[in-house]
C-alpha positions as CSV (number, residue, x, y, z in Angstrom):
1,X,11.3,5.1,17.7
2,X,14.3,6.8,16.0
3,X,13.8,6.7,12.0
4,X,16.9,7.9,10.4
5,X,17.4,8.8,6.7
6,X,20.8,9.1,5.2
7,X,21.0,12.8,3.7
8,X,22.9,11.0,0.7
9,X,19.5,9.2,0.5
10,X,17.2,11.6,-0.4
11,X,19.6,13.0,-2.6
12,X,20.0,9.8,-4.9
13,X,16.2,9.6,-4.9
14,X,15.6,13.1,-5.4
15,X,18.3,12.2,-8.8
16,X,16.7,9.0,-9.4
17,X,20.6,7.7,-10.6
18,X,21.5,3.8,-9.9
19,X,25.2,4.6,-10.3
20,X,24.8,7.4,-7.2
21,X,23.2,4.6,-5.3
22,X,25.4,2.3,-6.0
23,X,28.8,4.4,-4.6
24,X,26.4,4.3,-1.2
25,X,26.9,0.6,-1.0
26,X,30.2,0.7,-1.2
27,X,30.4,2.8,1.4
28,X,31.5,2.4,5.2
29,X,28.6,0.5,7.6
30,X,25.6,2.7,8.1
31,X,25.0,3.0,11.6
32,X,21.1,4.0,10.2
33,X,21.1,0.6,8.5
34,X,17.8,-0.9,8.6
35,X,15.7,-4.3,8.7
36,X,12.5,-5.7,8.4
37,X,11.2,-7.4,11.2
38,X,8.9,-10.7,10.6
39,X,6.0,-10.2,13.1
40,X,5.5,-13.4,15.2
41,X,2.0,-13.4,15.7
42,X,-1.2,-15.5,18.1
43,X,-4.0,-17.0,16.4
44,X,-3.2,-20.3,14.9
45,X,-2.0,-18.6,11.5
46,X,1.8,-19.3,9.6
47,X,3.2,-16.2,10.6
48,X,6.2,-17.9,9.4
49,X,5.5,-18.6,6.0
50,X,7.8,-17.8,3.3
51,X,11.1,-18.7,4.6
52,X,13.2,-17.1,1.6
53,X,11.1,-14.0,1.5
54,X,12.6,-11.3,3.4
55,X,16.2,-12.6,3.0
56,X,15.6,-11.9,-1.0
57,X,13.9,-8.6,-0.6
58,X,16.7,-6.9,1.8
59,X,19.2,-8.4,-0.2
60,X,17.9,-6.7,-3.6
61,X,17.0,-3.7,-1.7
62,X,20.9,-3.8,-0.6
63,X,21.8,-4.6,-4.5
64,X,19.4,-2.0,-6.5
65,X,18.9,0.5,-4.1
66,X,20.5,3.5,-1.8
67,X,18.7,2.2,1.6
68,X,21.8,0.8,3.7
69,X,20.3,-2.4,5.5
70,X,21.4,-4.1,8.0
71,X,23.4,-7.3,8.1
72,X,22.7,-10.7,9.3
73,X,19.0,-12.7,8.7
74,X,15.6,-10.5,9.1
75,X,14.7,-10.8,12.7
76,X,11.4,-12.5,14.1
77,X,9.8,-10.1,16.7
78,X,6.0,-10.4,19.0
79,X,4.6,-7.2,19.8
80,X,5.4,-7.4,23.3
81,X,9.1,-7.8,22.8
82,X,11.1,-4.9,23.6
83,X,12.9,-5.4,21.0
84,X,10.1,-4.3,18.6
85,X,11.2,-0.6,19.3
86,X,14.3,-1.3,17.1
87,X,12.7,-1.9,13.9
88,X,10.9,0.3,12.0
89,X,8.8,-2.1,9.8
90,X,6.9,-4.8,10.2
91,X,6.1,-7.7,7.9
92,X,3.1,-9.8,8.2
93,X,2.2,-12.7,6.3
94,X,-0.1,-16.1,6.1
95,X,-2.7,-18.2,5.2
96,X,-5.2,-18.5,8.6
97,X,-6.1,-16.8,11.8
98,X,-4.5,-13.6,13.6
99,X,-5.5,-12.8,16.7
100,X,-4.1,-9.9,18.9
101,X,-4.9,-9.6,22.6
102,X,-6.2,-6.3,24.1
103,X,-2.2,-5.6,25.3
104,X,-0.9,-6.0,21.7
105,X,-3.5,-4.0,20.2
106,X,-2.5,-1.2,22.1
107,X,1.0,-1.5,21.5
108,X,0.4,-1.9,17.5
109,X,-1.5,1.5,17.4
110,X,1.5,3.1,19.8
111,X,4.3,1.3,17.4
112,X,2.4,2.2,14.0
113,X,1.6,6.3,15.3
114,X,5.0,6.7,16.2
115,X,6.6,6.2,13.0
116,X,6.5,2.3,12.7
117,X,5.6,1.1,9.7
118,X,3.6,-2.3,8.8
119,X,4.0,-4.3,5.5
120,X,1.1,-7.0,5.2
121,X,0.5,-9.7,2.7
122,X,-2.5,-12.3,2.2
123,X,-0.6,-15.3,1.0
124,X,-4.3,-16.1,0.6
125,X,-6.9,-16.8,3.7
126,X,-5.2,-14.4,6.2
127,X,-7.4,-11.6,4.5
128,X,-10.9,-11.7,6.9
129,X,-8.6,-11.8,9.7
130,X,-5.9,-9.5,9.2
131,X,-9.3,-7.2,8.1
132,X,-10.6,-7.1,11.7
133,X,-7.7,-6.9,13.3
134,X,-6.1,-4.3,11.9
135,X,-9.8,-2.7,12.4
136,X,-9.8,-3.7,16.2
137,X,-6.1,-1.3,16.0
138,X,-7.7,1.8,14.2
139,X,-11.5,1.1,14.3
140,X,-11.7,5.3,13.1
141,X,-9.4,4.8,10.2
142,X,-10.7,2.0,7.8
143,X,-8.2,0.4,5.0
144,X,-8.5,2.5,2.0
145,X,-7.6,1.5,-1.7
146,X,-4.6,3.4,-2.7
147,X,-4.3,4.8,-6.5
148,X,-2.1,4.1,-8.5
149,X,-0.6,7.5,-9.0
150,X,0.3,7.8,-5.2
151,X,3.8,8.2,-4.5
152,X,4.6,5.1,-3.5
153,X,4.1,3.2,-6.3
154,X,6.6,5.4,-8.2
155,X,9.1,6.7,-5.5
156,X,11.8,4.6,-6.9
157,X,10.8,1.7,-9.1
158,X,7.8,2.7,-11.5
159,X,4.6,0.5,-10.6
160,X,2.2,2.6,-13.1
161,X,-0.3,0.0,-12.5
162,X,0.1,-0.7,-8.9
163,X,0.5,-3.6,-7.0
164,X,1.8,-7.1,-9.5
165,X,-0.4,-10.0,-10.0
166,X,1.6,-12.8,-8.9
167,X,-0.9,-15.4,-8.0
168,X,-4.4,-16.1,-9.2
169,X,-6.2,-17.1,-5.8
170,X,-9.9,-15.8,-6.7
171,X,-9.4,-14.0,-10.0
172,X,-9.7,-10.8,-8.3
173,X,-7.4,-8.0,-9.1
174,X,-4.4,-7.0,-7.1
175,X,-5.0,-4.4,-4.7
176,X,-2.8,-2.2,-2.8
177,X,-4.9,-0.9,0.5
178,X,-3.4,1.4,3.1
179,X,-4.5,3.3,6.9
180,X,-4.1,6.6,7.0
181,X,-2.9,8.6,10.0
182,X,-2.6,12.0,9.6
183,X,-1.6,11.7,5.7
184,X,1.1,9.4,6.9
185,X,0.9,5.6,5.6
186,X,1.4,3.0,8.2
187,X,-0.1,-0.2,7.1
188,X,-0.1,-0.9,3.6
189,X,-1.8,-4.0,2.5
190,X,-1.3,-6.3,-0.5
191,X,-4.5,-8.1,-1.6
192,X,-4.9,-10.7,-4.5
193,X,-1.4,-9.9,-4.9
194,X,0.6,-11.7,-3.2
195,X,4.0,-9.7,-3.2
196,X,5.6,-11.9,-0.3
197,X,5.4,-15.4,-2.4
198,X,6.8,-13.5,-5.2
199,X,9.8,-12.1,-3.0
200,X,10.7,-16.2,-2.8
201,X,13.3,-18.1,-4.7
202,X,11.9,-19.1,-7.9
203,X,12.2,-22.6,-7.7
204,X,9.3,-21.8,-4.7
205,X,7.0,-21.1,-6.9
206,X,7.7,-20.9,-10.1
207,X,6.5,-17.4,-11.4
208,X,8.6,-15.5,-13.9
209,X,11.2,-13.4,-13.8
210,X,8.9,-10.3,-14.5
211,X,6.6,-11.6,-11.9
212,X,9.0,-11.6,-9.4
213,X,10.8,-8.5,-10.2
214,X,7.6,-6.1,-10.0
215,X,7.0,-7.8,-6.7
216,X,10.8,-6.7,-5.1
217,X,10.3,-3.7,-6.5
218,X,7.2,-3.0,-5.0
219,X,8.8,-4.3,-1.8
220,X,11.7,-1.8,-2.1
221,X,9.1,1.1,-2.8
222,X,7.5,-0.2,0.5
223,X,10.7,-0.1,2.3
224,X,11.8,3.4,1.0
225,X,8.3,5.2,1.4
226,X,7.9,4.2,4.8
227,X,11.8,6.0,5.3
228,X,10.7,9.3,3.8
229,X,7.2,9.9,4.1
């Protein structure tokens, strides 16, 4: 998997300066452009939930920050597509059931330990199952809780106390967990959270304005970490 990072990039992050990001979208067509790819997956479970979702997070990672993304609606990819190869992030999202066969398991561990990148979110229910699945991928590297003062949560936007609380579900706290592979992070994993509903329009749902900002901009960090890690 080729992961490209514009030089100008790491510069305007290394500055931390919204107008130097800005004079990067005005620039010519990245050919390093990226996406996030909508992971079509077996099970029973809405993979597709959330229709708005991705749409509104590219397009305010486009707007607020350097990442050049690429045009056109977020693709829909299964992990046996060879297709999958051209995007270096993954979002998973639902309610019920997941359910990888022994084929796509393989391919999830190959895809995530050679610089692929999965973002996961439990719209509430998907959590027991995305849980042993992702443990059937790396049963030697359990999902760990991620602090708050790890990078990501303050790479770009400033999440001082980590992942948003956009919906209630069981009155648990939001949780931010991650898998580890070789002090790389290639799953990260919203629980009680909820980031993806938040990403929606907000007629969707109706959370606030604050709500749903901390939630892009946690999405954004997501999208930039997983670039320069």
């Amino acid at each position: 998997m080729k992961r490209i990072v514009p030089i100008l990039l790491l510069g305007v992050l290394a500055t931390g300066r919204p107008a130097v990001a800005q004079s990067l979208l005005s620039a010519p067509p990245d050919p390093s452009a990226v996406t996030v790819a909508r992971l079509h997956y077996g099970g029973g479970g809405d993979w597709y939930w959330g229709n708005s979702a991705l749409p509104n997070l590219l397009e305010f990672v486009r707007n607020r920050t350097p990442v050049p993304i690429r045009p056109g609606p977020p693709p829909t990819v299964e992990l046996t597509s060879p297709d999958l190869w051209n995007y270096p992030i993954l979002y998973v999202t639902g309610h019920g059931n997941i359910r990888f066969t022994p084929e796509e398991i393989g391919i999830l561990r190959r895809y995530l330990t050679t610089g692929g990148f999965l973002i996961a979110n439990d719209s509430y229910g998907l959590d027991d199952a995305f849980r042993r699945e992702i443990a059937r991928v790396f049963p030697d590297h359990p999902l760990v809780e991620i602090p708050w003062d790890y990078g990501l949560y303050r790479c770009y936007f400033e999440l001082a106390n980590g992942p948003p609380k956009i919906h209630e579900h069981d009155n648990r706290p939001a949780q931010g967990f991650g898998i580890f592979i070789e002090k790389r992070l290639v799953c990260f994993y919203a629980y009680e959270s909820d980031i993806g509903d938040g990403w929606e329009d907000p007629e969707v749902h109706g959370d606030s304005e604050e709500s749903r900002r901390s939630a892009l901009e946690l999405g954004a960090n997501l999208i930039l970490w997983s670039l320069l890690q």
